[in-house]
C-alpha positions as CSV (number, residue, x, y, z in Angstrom):
1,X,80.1,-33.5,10.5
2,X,80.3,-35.0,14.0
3,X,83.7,-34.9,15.9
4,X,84.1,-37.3,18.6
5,X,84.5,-36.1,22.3
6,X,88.6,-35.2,22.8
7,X,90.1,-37.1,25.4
8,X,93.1,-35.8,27.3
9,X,95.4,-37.9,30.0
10,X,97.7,-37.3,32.8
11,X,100.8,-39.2,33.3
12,X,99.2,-41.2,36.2
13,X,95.9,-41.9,34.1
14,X,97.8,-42.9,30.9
15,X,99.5,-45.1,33.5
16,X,97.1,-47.1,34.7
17,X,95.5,-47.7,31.2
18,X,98.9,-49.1,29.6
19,X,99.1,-51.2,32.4
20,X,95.3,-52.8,32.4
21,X,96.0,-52.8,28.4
22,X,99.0,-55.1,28.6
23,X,98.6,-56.9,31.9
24,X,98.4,-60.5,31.6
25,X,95.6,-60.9,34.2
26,X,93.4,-58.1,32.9
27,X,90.1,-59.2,31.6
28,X,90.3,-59.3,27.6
29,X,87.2,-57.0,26.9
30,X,88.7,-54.1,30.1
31,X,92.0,-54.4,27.6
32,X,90.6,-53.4,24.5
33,X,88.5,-50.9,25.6
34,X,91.9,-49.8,27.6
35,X,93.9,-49.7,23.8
36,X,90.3,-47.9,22.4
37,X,90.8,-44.8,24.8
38,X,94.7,-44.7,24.6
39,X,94.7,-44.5,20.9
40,X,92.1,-41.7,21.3
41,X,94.0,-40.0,23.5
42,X,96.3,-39.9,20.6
43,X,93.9,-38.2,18.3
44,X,92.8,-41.1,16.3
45,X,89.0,-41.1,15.5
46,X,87.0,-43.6,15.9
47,X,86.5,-44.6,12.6
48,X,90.4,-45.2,12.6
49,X,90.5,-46.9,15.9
50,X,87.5,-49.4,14.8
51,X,89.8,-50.5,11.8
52,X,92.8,-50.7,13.8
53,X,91.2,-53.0,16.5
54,X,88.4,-54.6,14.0
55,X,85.6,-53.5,16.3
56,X,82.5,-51.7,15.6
57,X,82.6,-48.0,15.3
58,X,79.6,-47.1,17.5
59,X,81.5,-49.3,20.2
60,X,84.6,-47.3,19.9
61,X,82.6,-44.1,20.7
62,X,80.4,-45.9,23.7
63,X,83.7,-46.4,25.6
64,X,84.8,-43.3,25.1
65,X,81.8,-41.8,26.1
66,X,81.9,-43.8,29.4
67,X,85.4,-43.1,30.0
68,X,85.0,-39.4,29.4
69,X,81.9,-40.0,32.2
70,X,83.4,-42.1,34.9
71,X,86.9,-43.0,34.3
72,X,88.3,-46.0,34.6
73,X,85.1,-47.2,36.4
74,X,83.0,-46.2,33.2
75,X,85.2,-49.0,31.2
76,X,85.6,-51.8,33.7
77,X,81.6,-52.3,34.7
78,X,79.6,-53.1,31.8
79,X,76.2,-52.0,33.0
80,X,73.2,-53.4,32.6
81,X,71.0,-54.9,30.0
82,X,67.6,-54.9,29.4
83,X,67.0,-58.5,28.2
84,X,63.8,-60.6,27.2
85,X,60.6,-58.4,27.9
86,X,58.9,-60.5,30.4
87,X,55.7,-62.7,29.2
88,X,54.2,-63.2,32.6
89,X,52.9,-59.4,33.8
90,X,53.7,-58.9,37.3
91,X,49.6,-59.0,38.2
92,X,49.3,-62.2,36.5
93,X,52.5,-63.7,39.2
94,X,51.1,-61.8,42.0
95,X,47.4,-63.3,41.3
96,X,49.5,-66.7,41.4
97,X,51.1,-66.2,44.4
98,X,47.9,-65.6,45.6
99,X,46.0,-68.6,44.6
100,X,48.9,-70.9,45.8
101,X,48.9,-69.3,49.4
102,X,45.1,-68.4,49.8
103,X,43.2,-71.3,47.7
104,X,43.0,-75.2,46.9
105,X,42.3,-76.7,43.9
106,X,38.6,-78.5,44.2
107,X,40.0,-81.9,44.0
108,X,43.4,-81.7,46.2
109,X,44.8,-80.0,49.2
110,X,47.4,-78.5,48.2
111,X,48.5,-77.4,44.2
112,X,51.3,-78.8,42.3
113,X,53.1,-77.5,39.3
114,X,50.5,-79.5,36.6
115,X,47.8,-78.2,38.5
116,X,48.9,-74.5,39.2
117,X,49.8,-74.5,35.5
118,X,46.4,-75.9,34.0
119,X,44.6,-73.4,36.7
120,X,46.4,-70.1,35.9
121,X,47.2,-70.8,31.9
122,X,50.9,-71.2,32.1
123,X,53.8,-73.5,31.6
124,X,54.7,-75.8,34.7
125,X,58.2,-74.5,34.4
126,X,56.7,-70.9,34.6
127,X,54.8,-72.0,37.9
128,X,58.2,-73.5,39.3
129,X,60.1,-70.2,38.8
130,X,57.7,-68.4,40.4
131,X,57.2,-70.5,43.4
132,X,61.0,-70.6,43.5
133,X,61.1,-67.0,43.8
134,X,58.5,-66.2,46.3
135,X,59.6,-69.4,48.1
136,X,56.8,-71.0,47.7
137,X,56.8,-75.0,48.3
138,X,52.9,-75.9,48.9
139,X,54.2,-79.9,48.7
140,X,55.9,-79.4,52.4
141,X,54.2,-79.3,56.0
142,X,56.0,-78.8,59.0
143,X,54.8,-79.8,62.1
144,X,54.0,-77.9,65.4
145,X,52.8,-78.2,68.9
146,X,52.7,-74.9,71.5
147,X,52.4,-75.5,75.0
148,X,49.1,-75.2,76.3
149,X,50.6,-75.7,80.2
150,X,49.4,-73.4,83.0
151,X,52.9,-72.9,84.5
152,X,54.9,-73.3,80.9
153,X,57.2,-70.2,81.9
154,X,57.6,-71.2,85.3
155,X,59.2,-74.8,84.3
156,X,60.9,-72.4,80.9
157,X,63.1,-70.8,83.4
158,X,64.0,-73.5,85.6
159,X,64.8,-75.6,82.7
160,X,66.8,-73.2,81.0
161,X,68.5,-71.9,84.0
162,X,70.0,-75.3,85.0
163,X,70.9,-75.5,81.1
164,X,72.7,-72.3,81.2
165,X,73.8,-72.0,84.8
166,X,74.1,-75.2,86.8
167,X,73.9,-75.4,90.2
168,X,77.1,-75.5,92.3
169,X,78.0,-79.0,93.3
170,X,75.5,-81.0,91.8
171,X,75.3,-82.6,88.7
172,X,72.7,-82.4,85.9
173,X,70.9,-84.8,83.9
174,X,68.2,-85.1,81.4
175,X,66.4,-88.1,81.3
176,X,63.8,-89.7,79.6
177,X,62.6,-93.4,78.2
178,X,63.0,-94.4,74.6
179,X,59.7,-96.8,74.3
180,X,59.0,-99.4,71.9
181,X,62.3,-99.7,70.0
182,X,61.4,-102.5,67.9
183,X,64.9,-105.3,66.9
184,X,63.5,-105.9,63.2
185,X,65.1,-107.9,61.0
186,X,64.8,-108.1,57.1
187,X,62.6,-110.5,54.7
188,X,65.6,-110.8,52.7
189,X,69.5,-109.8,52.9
190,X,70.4,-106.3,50.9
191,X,73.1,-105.5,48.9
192,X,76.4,-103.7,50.1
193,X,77.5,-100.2,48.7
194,X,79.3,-100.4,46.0
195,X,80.6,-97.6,43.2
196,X,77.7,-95.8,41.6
197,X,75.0,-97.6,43.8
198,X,74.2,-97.3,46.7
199,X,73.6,-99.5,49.6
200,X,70.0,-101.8,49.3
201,X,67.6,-103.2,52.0
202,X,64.5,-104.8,51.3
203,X,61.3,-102.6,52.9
204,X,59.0,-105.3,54.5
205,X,60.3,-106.4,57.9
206,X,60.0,-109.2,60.6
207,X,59.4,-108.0,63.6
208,X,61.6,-109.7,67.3
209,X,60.1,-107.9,69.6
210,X,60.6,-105.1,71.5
211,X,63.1,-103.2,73.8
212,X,62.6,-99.4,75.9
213,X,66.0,-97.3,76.9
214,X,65.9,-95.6,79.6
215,X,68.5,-92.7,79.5
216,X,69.8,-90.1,81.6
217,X,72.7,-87.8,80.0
218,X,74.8,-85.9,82.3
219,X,74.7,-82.1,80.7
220,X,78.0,-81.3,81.9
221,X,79.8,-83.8,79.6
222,X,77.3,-85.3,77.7
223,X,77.9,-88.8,78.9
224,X,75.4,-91.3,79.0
225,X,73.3,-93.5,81.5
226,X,71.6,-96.4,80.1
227,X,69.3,-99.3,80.7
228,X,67.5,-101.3,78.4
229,X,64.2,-102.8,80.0
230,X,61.3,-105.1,78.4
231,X,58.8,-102.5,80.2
232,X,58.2,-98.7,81.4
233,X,56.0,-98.7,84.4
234,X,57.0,-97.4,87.8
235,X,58.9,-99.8,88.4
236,X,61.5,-99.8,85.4
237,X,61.9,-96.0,86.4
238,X,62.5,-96.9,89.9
239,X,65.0,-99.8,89.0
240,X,66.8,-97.0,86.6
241,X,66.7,-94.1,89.2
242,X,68.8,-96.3,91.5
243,X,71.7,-97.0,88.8
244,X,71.9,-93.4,88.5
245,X,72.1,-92.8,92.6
246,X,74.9,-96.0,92.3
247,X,76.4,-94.1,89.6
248,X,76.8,-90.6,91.2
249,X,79.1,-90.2,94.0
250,X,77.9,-89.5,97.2
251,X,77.4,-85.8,98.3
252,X,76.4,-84.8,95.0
253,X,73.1,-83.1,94.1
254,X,71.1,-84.5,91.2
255,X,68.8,-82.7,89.4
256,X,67.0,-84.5,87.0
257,X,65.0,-82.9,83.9
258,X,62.0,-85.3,82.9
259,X,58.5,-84.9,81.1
260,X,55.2,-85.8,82.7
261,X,54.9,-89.3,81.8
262,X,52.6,-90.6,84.8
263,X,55.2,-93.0,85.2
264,X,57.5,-90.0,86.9
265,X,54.9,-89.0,89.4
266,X,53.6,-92.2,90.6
267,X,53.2,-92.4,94.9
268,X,56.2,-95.1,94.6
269,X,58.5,-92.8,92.9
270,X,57.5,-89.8,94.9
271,X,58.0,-91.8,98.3
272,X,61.7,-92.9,97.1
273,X,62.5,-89.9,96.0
274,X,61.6,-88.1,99.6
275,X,63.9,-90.8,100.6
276,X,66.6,-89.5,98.7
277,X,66.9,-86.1,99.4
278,X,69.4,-85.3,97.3
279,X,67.3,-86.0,94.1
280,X,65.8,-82.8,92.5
281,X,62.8,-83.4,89.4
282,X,62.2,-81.1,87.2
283,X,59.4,-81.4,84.9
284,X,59.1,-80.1,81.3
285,X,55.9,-78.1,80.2
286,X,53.3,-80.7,78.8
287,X,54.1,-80.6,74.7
288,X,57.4,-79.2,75.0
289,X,59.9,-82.3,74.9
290,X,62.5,-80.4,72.4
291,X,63.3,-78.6,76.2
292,X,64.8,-81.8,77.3
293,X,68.2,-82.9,75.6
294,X,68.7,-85.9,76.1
295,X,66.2,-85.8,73.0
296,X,68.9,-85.2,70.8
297,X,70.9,-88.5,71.9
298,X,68.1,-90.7,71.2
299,X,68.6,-89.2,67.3
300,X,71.7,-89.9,66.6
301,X,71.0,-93.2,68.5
302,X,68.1,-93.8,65.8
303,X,70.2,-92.2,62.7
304,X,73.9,-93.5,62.8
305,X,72.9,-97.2,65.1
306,X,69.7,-98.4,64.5
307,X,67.4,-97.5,61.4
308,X,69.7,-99.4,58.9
309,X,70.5,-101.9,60.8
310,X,68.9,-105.6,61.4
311,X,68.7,-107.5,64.9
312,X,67.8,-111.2,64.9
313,X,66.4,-111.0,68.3
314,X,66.1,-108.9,71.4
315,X,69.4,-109.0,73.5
316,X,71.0,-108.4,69.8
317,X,69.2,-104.7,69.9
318,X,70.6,-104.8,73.4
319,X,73.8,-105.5,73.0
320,X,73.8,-103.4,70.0
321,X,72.1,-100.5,71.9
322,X,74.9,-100.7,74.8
323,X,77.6,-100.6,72.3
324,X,76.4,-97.7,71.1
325,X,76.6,-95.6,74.4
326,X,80.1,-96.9,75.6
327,X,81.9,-95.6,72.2
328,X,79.6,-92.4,73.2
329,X,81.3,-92.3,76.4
330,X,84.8,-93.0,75.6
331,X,84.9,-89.2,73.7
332,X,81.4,-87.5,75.4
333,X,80.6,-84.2,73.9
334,X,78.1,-82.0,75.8
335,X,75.2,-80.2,73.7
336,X,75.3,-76.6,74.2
337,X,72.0,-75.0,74.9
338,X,72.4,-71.5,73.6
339,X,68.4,-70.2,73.1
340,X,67.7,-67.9,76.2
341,X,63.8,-68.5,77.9
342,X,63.5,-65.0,76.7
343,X,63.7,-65.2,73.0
344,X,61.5,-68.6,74.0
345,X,58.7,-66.9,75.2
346,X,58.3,-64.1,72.8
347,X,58.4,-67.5,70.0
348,X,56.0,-69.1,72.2
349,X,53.6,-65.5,72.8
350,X,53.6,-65.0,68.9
351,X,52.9,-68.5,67.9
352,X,49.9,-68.3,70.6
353,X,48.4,-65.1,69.3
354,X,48.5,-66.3,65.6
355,X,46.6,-69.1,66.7
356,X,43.9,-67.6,68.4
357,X,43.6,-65.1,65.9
358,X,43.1,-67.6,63.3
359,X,40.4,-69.3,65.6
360,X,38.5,-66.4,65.4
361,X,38.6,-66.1,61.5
């Protein structure tokens, strides 16, 4: 006849199992199995304890196995389970993951669930679990551009270093033109939000013509220059470079960061600029505009002020414009360039040698 394994508490242990037995907060299964070794400790077999607590013998003695094993710990964790056997084999997910990353289907560029699913001889919500767990999504691209510029770390550090450690005296802005911001106006008028719907506008458009901002934030404060101009030669740039000379008081340096729009570098610019001495460019690399911040002003311009809304006319995109930089200026807040042209360059350096290497494949 089998005799069940004797178990023998101290003070202290007893203790703590009355109290997890007959606390209020203790989880109801860490209870029972708490009153299952307690009345063991008494003596009473587990035949006798199963009746008392109308639970399965064979569960009566796996607790007390545990707890004669680990303690407390043996009866609080409930271990693992084995669960469903899985029906995919891990060299039919692999030889998936495969195909999604390293092939196309004949007639598409990229697969989708239906297709993956007819192709490999499963379920589409098979193929969805597995992308979701390799992190697979072959319906998104991103977008990239890497500097091809001769001098890219050059202009990297002197961008950067102005970002991170101005100059003493002088102020620093980055500028740049907002082209071809177009006032259009709906075909027909959309519906407000309202509760469980949300706000409507029709997609077709009439088109009023066209404005260009150009912008210079001050990366100090994050306040705003503006001017809103039909055009954006030379001479738009010119006209903007003097309200920011008008707006700056004297005996201040300005450095302004710009790209390489010809419109910078014409002989006009240049000869004003050796005319005002105190005026400092500082050019981007070619293909690198996310170095310039001012970047990030023309998006929230374009999310929170101008892609839902309508404009009958130019000077109403104007106005609307304006508006929308003198509320920005009442309460400026600066944006904090925290990326260091090291960790830059060793982005920039891998990105470049995974491209060439896959020139040469």
């Amino acid at each position: 006849m089998r005799v069940a394994m004797k178990i023998e508490l101290s003070e202290a242990q007893r203790g703590e199992l009355e109290s997890r037995a007959n606390g209020r907060t203790t989880p109801v299964r860490v209870a029972e199995r708490s009153k299952m070794i307690l009345r063991a400790a008494d003596g009473a077999t587990d035949k006798e304890i199963s009746a008392e607590l109308d639970v399965v013998r064979a569960t009566v003695a796996r607790w007390r196995g545990r707890y004669i094993e680990d303690g407390l710990l043996g009866i609080e964790q409930d271990g693992t389970r084995p669960g469903r056997k899985p029906q995919i084999s891990d060299r039919k997910v692999k030889a998936i993951v495969k195909m999604t990353t390293q092939q196309t289907p004949d007639n598409a560029t990229h697969w989708s669930t239906r297709t993956m699913a007819v192709a490999a001889g499963i379920s589409e919500a098979s193929v969805r679990r597995i992308w979701h767990a390799h992190g697979l999504k072959p319906h998104l691209v991103s977008t990239f551009k890497v500097s091809n510029d001769k001098h890219f770390v050059e202009k990297l550090d002197d961008i950067v270093g102005l970002y991170m450690n101005p100059p003493e005296n002088a102020l620093v802005f980055c500028c740049d033109e907002k082209s071809q911001i177009q006032a259009l106006d709906r075909t027909q008028p959309g519906l407000p939000l309202k509760k469980g719907r949300c706000q409507t506008m029709t997609h077709d458009y009439k088109r009023n013509g066209v404005t260009t901002l150009f912008a210079a934030m001050n990366t100090l404060d994050g306040s705003v220059i503006g001017q809103c101009q039909t055009k954006h030669r030379h001479q738009e740039w010119l006209r903007f470079l003097r309200q920011i000379d008008g707006s700056v008081m004297k005996g201040k340096e300005i450095h302004l960061i710009a790209d390489n729009y010809a419109t910078h570098k014409h002989p006009n610019v240049k000869a004003w600029l050796a005319k005002h001495p105190r005026f400092h460019m500082h050019f981007t690399p070619t293909s690198a505009s996310w170095l310039n911040m001012v970047e990030r002003f023309f998006l929230d311009l374009s999310e929170t002020q101008l892609r839902r809304a309508t404009f009958k006319s130019i000077p109403d995109l104007i106005g609307s414009i304006e508006q929308f930089i003198v509320k920005h200026n009442e309460a400026p807040k600066p944006y904090i360039w925290t990326a260091k042209a090291t960790d830059i360059l060793a982005k920039v350096t891998r990105a470049r040698a995974k491209l060439n290497k896959l020139q040469f494949v």
